[in-house]
DRENDO-1510 file (C-alpha; in Angstrom, 1 decimal, always signed):
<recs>
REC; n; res; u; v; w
REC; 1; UNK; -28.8; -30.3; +6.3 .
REC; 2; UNK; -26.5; -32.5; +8.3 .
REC; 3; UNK; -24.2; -30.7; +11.1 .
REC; 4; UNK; -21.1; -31.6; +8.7 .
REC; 5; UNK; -22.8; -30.0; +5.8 .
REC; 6; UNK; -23.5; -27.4; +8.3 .
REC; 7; UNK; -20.0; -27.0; +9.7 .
REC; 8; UNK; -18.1; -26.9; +6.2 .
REC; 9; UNK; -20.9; -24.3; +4.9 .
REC; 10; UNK; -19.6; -22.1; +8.4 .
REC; 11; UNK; -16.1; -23.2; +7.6 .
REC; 12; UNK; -16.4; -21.4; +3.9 .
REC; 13; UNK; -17.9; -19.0; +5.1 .
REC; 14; UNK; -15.6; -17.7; +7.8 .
REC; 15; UNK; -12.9; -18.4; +5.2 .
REC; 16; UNK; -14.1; -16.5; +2.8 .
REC; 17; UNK; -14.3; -13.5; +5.3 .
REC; 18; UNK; -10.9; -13.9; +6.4 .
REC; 19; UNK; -9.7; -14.1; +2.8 .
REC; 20; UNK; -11.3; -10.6; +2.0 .
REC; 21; UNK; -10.2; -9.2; +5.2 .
REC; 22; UNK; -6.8; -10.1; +4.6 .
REC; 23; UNK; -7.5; -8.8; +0.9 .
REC; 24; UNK; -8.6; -5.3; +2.3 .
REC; 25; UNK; -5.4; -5.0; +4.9 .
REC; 26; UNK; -2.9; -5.7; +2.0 .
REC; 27; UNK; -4.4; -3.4; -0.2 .
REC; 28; UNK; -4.3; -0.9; +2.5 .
REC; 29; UNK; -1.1; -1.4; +3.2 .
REC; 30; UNK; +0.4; -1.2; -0.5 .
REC; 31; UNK; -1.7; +1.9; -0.7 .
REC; 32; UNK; -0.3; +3.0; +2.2 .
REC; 33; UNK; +3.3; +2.2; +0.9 .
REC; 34; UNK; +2.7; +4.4; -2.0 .
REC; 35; UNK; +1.6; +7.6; +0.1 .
REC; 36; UNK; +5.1; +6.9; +2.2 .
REC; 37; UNK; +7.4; +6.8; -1.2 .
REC; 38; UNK; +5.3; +10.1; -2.2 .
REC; 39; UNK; +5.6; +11.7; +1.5 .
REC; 40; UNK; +9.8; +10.7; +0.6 .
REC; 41; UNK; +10.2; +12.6; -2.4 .
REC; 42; UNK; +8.4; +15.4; -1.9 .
REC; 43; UNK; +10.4; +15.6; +1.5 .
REC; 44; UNK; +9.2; +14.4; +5.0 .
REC; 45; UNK; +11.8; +17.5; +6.3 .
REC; 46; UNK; +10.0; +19.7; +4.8 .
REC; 47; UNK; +6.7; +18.4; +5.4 .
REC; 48; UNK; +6.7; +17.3; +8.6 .
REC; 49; UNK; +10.2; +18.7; +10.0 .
REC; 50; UNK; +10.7; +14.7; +10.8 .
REC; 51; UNK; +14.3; +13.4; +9.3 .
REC; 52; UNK; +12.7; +9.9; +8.4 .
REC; 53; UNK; +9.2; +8.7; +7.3 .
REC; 54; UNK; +9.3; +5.7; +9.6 .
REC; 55; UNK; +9.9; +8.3; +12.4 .
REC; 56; UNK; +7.3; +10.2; +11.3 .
REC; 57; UNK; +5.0; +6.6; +10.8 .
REC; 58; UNK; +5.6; +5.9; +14.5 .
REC; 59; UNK; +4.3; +9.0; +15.5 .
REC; 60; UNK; +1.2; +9.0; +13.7 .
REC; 61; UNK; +0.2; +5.2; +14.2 .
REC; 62; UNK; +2.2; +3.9; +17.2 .
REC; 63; UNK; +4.2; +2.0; +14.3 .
REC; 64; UNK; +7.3; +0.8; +15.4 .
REC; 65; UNK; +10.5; +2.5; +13.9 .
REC; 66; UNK; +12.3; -0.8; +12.1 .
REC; 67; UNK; +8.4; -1.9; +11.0 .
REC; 68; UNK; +7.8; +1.2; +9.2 .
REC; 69; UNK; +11.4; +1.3; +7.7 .
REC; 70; UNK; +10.8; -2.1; +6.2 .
REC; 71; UNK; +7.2; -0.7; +4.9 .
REC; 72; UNK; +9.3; +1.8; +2.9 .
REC; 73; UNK; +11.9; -0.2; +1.7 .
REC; 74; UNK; +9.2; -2.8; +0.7 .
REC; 75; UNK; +6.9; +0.2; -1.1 .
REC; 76; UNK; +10.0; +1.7; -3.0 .
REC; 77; UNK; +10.8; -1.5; -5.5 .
REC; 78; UNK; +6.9; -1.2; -5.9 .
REC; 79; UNK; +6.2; +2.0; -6.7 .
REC; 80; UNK; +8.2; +4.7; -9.0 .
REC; 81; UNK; +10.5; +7.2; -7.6 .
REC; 82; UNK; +12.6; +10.3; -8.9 .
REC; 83; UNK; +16.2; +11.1; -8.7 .
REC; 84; UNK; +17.8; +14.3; -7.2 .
REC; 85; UNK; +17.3; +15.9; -10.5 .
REC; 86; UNK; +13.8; +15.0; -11.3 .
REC; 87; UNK; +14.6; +12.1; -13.3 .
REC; 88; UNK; +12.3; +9.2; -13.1 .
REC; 89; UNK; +13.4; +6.1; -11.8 .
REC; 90; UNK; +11.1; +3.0; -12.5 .
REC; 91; UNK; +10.2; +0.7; -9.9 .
REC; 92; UNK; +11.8; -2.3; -9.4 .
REC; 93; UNK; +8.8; -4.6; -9.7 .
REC; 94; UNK; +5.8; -2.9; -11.2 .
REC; 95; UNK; +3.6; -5.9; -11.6 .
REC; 96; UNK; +4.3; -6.8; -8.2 .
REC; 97; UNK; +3.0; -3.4; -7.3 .
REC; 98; UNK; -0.2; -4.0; -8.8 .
REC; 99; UNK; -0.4; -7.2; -8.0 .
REC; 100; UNK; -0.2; -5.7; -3.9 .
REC; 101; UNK; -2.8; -3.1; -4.7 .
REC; 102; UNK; -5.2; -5.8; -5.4 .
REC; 103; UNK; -4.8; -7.6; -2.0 .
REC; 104; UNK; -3.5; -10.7; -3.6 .
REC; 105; UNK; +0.5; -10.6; -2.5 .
REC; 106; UNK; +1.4; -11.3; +0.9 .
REC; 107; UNK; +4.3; -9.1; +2.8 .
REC; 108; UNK; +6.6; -12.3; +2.6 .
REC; 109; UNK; +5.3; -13.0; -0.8 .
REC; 110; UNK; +6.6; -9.7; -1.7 .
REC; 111; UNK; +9.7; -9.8; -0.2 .
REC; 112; UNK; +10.5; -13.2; -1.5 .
REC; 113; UNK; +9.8; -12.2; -5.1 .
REC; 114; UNK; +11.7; -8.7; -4.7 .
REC; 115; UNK; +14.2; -10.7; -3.3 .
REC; 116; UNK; +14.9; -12.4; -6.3 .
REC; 117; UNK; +14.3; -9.6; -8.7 .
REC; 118; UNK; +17.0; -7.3; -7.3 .
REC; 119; UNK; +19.8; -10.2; -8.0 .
REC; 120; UNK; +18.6; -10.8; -11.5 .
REC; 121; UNK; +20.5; -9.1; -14.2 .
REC; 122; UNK; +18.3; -6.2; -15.4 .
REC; 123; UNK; +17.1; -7.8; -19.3 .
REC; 124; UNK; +16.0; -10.5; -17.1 .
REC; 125; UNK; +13.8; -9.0; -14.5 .
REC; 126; UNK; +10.8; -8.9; -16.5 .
REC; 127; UNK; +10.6; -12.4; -17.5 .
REC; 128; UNK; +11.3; -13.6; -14.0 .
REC; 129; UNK; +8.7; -11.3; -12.7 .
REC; 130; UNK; +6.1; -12.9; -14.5 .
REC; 131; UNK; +7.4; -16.0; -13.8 .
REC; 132; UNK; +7.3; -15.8; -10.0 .
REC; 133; UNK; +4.0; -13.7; -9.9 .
REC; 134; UNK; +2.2; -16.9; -12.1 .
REC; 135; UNK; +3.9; -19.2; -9.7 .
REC; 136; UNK; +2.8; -17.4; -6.5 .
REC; 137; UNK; -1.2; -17.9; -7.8 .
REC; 138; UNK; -0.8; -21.4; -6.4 .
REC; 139; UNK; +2.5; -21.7; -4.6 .
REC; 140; UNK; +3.2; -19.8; -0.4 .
REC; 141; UNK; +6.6; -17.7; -0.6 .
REC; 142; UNK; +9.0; -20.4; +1.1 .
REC; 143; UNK; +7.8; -22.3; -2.9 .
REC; 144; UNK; +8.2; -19.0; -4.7 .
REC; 145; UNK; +11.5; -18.3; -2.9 .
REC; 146; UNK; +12.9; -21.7; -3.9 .
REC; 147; UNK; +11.8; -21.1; -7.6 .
REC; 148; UNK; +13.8; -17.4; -6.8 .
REC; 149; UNK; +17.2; -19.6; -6.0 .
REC; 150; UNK; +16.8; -21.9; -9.4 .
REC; 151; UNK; +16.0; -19.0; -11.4 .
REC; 152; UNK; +19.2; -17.2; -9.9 .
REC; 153; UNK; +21.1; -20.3; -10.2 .
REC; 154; UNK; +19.9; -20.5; -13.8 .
REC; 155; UNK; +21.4; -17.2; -14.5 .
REC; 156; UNK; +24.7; -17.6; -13.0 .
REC; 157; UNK; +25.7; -21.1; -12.3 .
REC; 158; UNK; +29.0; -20.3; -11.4 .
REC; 159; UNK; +28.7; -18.3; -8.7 .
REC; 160; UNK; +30.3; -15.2; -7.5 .
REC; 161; UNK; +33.8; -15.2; -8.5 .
REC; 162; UNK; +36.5; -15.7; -5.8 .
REC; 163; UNK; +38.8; -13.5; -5.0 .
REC; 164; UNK; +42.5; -14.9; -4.9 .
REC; 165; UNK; +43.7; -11.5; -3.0 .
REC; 166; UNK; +45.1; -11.9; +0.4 .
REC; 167; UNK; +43.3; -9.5; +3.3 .
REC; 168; UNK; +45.5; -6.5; +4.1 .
REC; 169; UNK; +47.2; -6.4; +7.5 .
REC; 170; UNK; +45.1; -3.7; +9.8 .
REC; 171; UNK; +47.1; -0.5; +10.4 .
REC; 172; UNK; +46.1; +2.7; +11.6 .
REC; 173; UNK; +44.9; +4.8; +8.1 .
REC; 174; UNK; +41.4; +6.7; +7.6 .
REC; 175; UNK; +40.4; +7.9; +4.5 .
REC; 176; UNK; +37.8; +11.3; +4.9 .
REC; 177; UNK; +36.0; +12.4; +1.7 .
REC; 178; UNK; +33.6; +14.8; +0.4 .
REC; 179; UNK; +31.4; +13.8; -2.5 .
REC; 180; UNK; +30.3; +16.3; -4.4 .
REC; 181; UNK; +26.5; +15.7; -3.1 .
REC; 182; UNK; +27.9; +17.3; +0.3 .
REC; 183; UNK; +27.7; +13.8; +2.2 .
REC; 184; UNK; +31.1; +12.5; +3.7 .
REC; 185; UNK; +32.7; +9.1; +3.3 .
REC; 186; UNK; +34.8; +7.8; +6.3 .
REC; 187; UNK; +36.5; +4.6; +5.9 .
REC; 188; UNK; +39.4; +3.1; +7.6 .
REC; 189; UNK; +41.6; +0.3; +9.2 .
REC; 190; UNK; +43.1; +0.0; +12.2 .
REC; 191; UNK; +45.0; -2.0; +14.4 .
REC; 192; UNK; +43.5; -4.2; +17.3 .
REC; 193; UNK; +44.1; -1.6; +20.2 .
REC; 194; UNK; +43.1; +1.0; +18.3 .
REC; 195; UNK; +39.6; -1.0; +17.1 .
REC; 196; UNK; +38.9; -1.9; +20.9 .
REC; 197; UNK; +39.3; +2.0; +22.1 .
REC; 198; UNK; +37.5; +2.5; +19.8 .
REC; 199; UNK; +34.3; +0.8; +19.7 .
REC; 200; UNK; +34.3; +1.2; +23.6 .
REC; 201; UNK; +33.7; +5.1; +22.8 .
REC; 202; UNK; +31.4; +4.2; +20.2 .
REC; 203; UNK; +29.2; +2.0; +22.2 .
REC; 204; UNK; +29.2; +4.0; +25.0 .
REC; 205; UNK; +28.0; +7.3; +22.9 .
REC; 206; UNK; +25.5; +5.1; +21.0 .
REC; 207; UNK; +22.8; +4.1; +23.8 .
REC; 208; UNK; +19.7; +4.1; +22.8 .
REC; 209; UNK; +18.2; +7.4; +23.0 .
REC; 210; UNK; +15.0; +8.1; +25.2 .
REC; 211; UNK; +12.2; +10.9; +25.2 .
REC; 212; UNK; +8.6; +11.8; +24.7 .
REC; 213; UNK; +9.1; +11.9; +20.7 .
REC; 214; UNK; +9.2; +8.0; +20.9 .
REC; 215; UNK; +11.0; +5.0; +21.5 .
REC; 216; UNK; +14.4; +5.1; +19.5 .
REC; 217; UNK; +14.7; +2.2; +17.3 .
REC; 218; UNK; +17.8; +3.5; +15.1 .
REC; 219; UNK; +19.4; +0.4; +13.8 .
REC; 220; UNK; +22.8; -0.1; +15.0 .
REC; 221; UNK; +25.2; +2.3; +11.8 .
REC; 222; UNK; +22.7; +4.7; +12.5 .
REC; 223; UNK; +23.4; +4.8; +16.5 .
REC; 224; UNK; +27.0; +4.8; +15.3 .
REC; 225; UNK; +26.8; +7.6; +13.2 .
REC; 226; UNK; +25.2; +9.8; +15.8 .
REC; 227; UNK; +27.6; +8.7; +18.0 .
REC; 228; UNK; +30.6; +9.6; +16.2 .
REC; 229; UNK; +29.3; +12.9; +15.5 .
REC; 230; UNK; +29.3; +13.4; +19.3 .
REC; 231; UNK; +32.4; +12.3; +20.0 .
REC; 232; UNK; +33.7; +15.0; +17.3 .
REC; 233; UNK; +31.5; +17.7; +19.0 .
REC; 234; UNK; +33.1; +16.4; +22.4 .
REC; 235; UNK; +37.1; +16.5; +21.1 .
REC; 236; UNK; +35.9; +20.5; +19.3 .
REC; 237; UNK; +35.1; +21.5; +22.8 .
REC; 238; UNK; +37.9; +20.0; +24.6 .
REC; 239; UNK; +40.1; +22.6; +26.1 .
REC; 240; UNK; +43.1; +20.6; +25.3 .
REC; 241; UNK; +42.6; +20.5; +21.7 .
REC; 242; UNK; +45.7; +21.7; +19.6 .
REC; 243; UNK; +45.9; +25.4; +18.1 .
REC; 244; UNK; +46.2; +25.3; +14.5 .
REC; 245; UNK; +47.1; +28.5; +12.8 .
REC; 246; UNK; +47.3; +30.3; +16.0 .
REC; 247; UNK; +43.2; +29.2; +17.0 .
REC; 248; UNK; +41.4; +26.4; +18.1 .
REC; 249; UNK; +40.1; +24.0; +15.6 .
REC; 250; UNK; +37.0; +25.1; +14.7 .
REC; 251; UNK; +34.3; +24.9; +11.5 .
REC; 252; UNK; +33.7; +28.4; +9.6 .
REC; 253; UNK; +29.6; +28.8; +9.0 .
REC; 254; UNK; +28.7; +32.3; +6.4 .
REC; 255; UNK; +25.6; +33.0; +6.6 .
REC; 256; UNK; +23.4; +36.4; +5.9 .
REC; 257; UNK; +21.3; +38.0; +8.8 .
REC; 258; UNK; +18.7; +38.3; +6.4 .
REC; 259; UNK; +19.0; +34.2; +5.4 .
REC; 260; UNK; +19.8; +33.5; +9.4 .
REC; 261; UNK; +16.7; +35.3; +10.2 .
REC; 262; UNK; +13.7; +33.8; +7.9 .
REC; 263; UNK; +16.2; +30.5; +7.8 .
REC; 264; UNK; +15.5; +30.3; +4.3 .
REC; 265; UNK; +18.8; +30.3; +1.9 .
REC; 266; UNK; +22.3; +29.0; +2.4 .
REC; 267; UNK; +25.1; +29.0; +4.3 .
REC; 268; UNK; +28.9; +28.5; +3.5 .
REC; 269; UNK; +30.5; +25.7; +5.8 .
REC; 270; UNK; +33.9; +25.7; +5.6 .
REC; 271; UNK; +36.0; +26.1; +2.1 .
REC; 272; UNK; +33.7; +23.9; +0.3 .
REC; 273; UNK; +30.5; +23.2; +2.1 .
REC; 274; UNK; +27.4; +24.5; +2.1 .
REC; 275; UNK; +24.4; +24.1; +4.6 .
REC; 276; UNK; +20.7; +25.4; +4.6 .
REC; 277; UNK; +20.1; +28.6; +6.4 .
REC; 278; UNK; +17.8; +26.6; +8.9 .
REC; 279; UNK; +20.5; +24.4; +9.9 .
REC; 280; UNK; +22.9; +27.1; +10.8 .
REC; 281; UNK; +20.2; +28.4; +12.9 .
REC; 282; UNK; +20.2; +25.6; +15.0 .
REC; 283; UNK; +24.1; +25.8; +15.3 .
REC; 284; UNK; +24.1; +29.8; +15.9 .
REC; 285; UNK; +22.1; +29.3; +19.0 .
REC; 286; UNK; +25.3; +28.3; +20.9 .
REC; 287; UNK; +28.1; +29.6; +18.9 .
REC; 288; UNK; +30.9; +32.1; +19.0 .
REC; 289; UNK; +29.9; +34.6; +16.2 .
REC; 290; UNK; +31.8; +37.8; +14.1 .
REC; 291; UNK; +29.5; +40.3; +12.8 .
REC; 292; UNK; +30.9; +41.3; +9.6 .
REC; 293; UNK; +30.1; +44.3; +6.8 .
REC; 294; UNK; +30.5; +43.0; +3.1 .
REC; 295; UNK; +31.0; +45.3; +0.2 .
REC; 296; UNK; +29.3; +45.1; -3.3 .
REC; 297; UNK; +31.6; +42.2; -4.3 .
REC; 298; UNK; +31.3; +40.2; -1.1 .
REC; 299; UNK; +34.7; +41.7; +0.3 .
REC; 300; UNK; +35.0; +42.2; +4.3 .
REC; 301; UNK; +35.0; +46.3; +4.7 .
REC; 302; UNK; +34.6; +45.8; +8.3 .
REC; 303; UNK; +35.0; +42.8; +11.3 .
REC; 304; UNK; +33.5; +42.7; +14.6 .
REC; 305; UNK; +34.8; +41.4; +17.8 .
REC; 306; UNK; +34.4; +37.4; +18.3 .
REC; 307; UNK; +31.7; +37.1; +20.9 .
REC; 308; UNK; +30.6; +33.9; +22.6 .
REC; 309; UNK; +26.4; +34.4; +23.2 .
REC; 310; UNK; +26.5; +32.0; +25.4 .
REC; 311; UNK; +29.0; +33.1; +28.7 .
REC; 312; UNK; +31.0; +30.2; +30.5 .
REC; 313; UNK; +29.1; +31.6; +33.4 .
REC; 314; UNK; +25.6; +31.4; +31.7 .
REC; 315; UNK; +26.6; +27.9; +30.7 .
REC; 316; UNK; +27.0; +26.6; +34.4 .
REC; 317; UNK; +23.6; +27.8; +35.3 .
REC; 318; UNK; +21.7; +26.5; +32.4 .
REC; 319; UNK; +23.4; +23.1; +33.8 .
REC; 320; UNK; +22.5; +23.4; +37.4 .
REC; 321; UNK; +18.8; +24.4; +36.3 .
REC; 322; UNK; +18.3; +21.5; +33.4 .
REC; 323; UNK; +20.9; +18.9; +34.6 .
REC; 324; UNK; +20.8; +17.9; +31.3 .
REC; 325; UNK; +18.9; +17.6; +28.1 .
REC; 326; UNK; +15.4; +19.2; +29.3 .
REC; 327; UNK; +13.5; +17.7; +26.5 .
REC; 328; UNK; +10.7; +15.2; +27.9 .
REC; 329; UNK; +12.7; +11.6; +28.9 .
REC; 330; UNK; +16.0; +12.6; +27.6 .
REC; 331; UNK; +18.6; +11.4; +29.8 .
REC; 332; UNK; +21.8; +13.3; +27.8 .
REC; 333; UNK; +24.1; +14.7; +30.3 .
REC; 334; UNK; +25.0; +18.7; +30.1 .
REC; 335; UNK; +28.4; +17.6; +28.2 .
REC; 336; UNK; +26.4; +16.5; +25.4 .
REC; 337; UNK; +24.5; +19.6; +25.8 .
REC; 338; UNK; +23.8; +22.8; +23.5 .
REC; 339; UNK; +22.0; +26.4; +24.2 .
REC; 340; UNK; +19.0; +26.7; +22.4 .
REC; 341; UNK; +17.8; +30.6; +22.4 .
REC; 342; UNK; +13.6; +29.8; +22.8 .
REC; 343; UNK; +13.3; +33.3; +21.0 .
REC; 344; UNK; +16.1; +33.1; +18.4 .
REC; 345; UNK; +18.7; +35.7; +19.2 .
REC; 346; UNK; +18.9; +36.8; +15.3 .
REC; 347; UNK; +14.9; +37.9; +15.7 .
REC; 348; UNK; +16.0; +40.0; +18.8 .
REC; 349; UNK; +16.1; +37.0; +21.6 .
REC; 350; UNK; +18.1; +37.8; +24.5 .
REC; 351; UNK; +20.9; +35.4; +25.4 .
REC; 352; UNK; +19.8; +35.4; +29.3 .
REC; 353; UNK; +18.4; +32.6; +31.5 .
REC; 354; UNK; +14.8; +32.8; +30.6 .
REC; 355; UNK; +15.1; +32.3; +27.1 .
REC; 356; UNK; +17.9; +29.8; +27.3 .
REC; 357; UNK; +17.2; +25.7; +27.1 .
REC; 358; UNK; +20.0; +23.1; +27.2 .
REC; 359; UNK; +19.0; +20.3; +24.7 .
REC; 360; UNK; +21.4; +17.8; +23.1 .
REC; 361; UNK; +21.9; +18.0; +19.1 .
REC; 362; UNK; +19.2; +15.5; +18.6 .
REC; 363; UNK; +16.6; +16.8; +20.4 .
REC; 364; UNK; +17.5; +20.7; +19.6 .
REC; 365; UNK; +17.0; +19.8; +16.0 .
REC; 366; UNK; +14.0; +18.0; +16.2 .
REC; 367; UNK; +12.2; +21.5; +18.0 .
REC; 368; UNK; +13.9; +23.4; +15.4 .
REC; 369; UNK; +12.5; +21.0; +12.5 .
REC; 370; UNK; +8.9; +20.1; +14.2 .
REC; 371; UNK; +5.9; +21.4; +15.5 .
REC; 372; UNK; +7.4; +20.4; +19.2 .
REC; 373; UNK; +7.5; +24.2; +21.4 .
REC; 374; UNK; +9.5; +25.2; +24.6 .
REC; 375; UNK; +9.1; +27.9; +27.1 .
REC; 376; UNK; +9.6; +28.7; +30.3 .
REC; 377; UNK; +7.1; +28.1; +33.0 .
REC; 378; UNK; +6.1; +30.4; +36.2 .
REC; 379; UNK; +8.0; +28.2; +38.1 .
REC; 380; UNK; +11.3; +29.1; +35.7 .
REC; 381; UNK; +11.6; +25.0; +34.6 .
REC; 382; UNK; +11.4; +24.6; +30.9 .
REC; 383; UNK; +8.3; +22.5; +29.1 .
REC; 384; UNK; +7.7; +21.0; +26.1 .
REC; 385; UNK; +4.4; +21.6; +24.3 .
REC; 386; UNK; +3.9; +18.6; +21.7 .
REC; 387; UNK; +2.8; +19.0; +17.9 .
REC; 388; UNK; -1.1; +18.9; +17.4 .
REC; 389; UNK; -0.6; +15.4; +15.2 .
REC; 390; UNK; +0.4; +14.5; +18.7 .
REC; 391; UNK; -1.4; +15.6; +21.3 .
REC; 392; UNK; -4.4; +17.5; +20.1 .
REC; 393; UNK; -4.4; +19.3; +23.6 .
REC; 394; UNK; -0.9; +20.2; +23.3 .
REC; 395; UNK; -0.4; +19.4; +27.4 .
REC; 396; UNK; +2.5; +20.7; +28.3 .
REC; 397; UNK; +5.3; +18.1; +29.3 .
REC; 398; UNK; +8.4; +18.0; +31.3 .
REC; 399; UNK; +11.9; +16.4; +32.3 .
REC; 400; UNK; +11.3; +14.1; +35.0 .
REC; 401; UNK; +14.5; +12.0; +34.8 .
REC; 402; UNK; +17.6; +14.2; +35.7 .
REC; 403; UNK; +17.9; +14.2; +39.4 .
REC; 404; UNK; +17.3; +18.0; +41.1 .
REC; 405; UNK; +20.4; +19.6; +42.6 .
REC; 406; UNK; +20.1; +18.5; +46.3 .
REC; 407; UNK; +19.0; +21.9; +47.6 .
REC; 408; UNK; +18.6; +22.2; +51.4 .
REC; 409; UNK; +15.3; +23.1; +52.5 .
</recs>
């Protein structure tokens, strides 16, 4: 055999390798996709105690947070799903799906094809799903995405229509509103002053957020959500906010002691809301709380006195001890700060400095949520003790970026 026959023969080979390799890591990963659209309905909260599966996907395999929220976005058109209420919803692109089970369907070829198929009017989608899986047999996805722009074009060849309306002129109006699902809608429009302040508060509020759970790779209305719910907690515990009907502003939470203890159950929030009995145990660990005695039809027979479990006095020392969030590579500043009771003070925790941690909203719902556990050490500094899926030896971690209070020696 000649050394060309011999170096095509190699050539083959190798490609044929590399073909079934590549075969193997697609299937993989579309079986993979599947297991993170099951691990979404069933409830990565309640599995895990994570609020994402791409957060939970980093922490298992190192996966970066925007890669694994693009896996599951990519694995829900591919795979079935359910609604709220159990319904089925089918998936987007079902032959697609089998087609990336098989290893045959790269992740651009995918995502070109999907592309197409959510643009197409539904009684189309099914024709021009076959059409661009026959032409992907022989064609790479920048081919298949040009045959997605015809198809569309084919379908409306007109475009979009215009709109003849004439933009609005900014002015200061919001519009707040409750869907029934519980979830709020904010919207509004304001003028350029206004817009600048602003997003300066915004931005400022919405660094990047650091610690030993991971690196934090919210995209940017995500960072901006959190954000503005810290600048609300900020204005709710400004002293110079105005009274309204004779009190502070402030959010009613009613919850039992029975459904505050085993967190299981509901809570009222407000007129309207509601909330899980977990959740208000995260917010009664730094609260000002009524006891109250409810007759047979829920009416008050008897109110307590409003207490504050954590004292103003108490407060300043958790801050000189922490100087901060004290969860590992937080650097939130005491203002953006809560109590967290390490013994919850419904199950008999005292509200003293040994079973007190400051830890911002963030982190003090992700050790509420997780397998993450604090306590105090013999040296009276807080530590972190990470999930087993972690850190199967559980080491005990630390704070190491607030600066100490410059203590004289």
């Amino acid at each position: 055999m000649s050394d060309n026959a011999t170096l095509t023969s190699d050539a083959v080979a190798i490609a044929d390798r590399i073909g079934e390799l590549l075969a193997c890591m697609r299937s993989a990963e579309a079986e993979l996709g599947a297991l993170l659209v099951e691990i979404e309905q069933r409830g990565v909260m309640e599995l895990f105690g994570y609020r994402s599966v791409a957060r939970l996907l980093e922490h298992l395999g190192d996966v970066p947070t925007q890669a694994g929220e693009r896996m599951v976005r990519r694995a829900r058109v591919l795979n079935p799903g359910r609604n709220l209420d159990g319904s089925p919803i089918p998936a987007l692109a079902p032959a697609v799906g089998v087609a990336a089970r098989a290893g045959r369907l790269s992740n651009p070829m995918i995502d070109a094809i999907t592309g197409v198929l959510t643009q197409v009017p539904p009684e189309h989608q099914a024709t021009a799903e076959v059409d661009l899986l026959t032409f992907a047999a022989d064609a790479g996805h920048k081919q298949v995405a040009a045959l997605g722009a015809r198809i569309l074009a084919h379908l409306a060849p007109d475009g979009a229509e215009p709109s003849g309306a004439e933009p609005a002129a900014p002015t200061r109006e919001l519009f707040l509103r409750r869907k029934r699902s519980g979830v709020w809608e904010l919207n509004g429009r304001f003028d350029d002053e206004t817009g600048t302040r602003a997003s300066a508060l915004l931005d400022a509020l919405a660094e990047r957020r650091t610690g030993d759970e991971g690196p934090d790779h919210r995209t940017l209305p995500q960072r901006y959500g959190d954000a503005f719910s810290d600048a609300v907690d900020l204005a709710l515990n400004s002293p110079d906010l105005p009274m309204q009907a004779g009190e502070r502003a402030h959010v009613m939470v009613a919850v039992s002691l029975t459904d505050l203890k085993t967190g299981v159950g509901t809570a009222t929030l407000g007129d309207t809301g509601e909330m899980t009995a977990a959740e208000a145990r995260i917010h009664a660990c730094d609260s000002m709380i009524i006891p109250a005695v409810l007759g047979d039809k829920n009416e008050p027979l008897n109110l307590g006195r409003l207490r504050r479990l954590i004292s103003a006095g108490l407060r300043r020392a958790l801050y000189l001890r922490d100087r901060g969030c004290a969860f590992p590579g937080c650097h939130r500043p005491p203002r953006h700060c809560q109590g967290h009771h390490i013994h919850h003070w419904a199950d008999g925790g005292p509200t003293n400095l040994t079973n007190l941690v400051l830890m911002c909203a963030h982190h003090h719902r992700l050790l509420h949520r997780s397998g993450w556990e604090v306590r105090i050490a013999p040296d009276g500094l807080p530590e972190f003790l990470p999930p087993v899926f972690i850190d199967r030896r559980r080491k005990p971690r630390r704070n190491n970026i607030h600066e100490p209070l410059p203590f004289a020696a």
